[in-house]
Structure formats: C-alpha cells, structure tokens
C-alpha positions in Angstrom: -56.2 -57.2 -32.9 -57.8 -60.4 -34.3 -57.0 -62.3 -31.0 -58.7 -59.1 -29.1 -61.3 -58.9 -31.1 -62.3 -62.5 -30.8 -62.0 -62.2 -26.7 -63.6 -59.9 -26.3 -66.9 -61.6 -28.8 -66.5 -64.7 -26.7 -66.3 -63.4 -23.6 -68.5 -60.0 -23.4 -68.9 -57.6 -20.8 -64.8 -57.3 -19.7 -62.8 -54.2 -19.4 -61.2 -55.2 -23.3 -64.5 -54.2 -24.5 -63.7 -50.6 -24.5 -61.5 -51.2 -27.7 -64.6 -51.2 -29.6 -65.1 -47.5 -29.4 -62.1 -47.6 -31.7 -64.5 -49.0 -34.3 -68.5 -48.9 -32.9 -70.3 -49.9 -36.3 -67.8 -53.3 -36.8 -68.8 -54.1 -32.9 -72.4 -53.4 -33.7 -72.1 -55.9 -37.3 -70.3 -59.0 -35.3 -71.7 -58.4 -31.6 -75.2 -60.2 -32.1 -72.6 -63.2 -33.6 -70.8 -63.6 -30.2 -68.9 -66.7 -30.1 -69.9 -67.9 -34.2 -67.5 -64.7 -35.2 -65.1 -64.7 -32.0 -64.0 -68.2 -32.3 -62.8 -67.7 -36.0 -61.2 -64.5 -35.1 -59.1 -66.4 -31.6 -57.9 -68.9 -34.7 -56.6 -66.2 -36.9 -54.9 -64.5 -34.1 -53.1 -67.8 -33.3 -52.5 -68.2 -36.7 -50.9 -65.2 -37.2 -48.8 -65.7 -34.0 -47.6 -68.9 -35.4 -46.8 -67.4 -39.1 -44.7 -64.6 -36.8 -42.6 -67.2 -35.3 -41.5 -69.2 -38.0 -41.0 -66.3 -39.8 -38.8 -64.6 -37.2 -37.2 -68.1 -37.5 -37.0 -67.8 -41.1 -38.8 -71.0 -41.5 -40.0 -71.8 -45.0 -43.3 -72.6 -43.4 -43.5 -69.4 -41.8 -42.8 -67.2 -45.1 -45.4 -69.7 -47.3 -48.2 -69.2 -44.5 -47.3 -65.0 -44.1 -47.0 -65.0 -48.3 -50.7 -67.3 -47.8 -52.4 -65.0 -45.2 -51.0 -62.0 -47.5 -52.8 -63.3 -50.6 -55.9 -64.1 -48.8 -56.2 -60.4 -47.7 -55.6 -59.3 -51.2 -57.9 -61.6 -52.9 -60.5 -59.8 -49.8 -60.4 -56.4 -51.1 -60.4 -57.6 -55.0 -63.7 -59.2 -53.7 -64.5 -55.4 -52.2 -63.3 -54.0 -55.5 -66.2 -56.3 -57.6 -68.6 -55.7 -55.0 -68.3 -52.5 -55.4 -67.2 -51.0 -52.0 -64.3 -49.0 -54.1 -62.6 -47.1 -50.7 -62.1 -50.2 -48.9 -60.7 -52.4 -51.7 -58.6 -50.3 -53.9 -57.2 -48.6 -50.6 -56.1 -51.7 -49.0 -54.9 -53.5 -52.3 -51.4 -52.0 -51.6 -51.4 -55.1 -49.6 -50.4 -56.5 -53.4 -46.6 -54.6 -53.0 -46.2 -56.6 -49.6 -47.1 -59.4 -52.3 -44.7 -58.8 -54.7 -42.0 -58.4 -52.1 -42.4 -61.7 -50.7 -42.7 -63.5 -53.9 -40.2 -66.2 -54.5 -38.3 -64.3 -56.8 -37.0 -61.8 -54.4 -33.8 -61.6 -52.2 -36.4 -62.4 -49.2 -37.3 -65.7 -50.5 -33.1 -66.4 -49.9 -33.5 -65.6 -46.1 -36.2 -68.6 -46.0 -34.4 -71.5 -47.5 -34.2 -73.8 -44.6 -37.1 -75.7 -43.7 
C-alpha cells in the first residue's frame, strides 16, 4: 500500500488513482504534497520489501529491521494516544503484541540466528 500510495502521489492522474476512494480524506491531506509525501512513501514500500525478504530468509537483519519498523509504528500511535486522537492510537497499539512476539526472548528470535 505504501509503494501504491507513493505512485500514485508521484505520478498523478493514472488508472492506480482510483485506490484513493478507498480512503478520500488521506488523498485529500497528502495530494497538495505530491512528490514531498510520495517519495518517502516509494522508500518505505522498498523498505518493507527488503525487511520481507530477509525475513523470509530468516536473516537477522530482516527480523531487527521488521522488529524496528514494528516499534516505529507503535511508538506512532503512543504519539496518537498523547495527542489525543484516542480511536486511532489505542486501536492500533495491538501492534505492541506483534512486539512482544518478536522480542528476542521468544522461540522466533531462534528461527533468526544466522546472519
């Protein structure tokens, strides 16, 4: 979705740009931003293809970036949480269980031991 998202704010006016009536007031916040918001949304989209692979690998780098890009989101809706906006934060903070299961202490961390 990132990678879509950012193609179609870098490149307007395609056939891809129907995927915004899925969410019209997000395309109506980042649209006037065009290519400031796409580009860092085509980066996280090829950052998360690159954390998918080494963890399908089971790549110790692949499980510390997925366990990174995990905590990032969940320090994102503690951020929502202070700011106030209570739906969005506390509802997505379940993201903290995905958390906990990929902590080192857990029988996945054994699956990522080789480098």
């Amino acid at each position: 979705m990132a990678s879509l998202a950012g193609t179609t704010l870098v490149w307007p006016g395609s056939a891809l740009d129907r995927i915004w009536n899925l969410n019209p007031r997000a395309h109506e916040e980042m649209a006037p931003f065009g290519r400031v918001v796409g580009i860092p949304f085509l980066l996280l989209g090829a950052t998360l293809a690159v954390a998918s692979l080494g963890w399908f690998k089971r790549r110790r780098w692949g499980w510390r970036l997925a366990v990174a890009i995990i905590a990032t989101q969940v320090l994102g809706n503690l951020v929502n949480i202070y700011r106030g906006d209570l739906l969005r934060g506390r509802h997505r903070l379940s993201d903290r269980r995905s958390l906990a299961v990929l902590s080192p202490a857990t029988a996945v961390a054994v699956c990522f031991r080789t480098w």
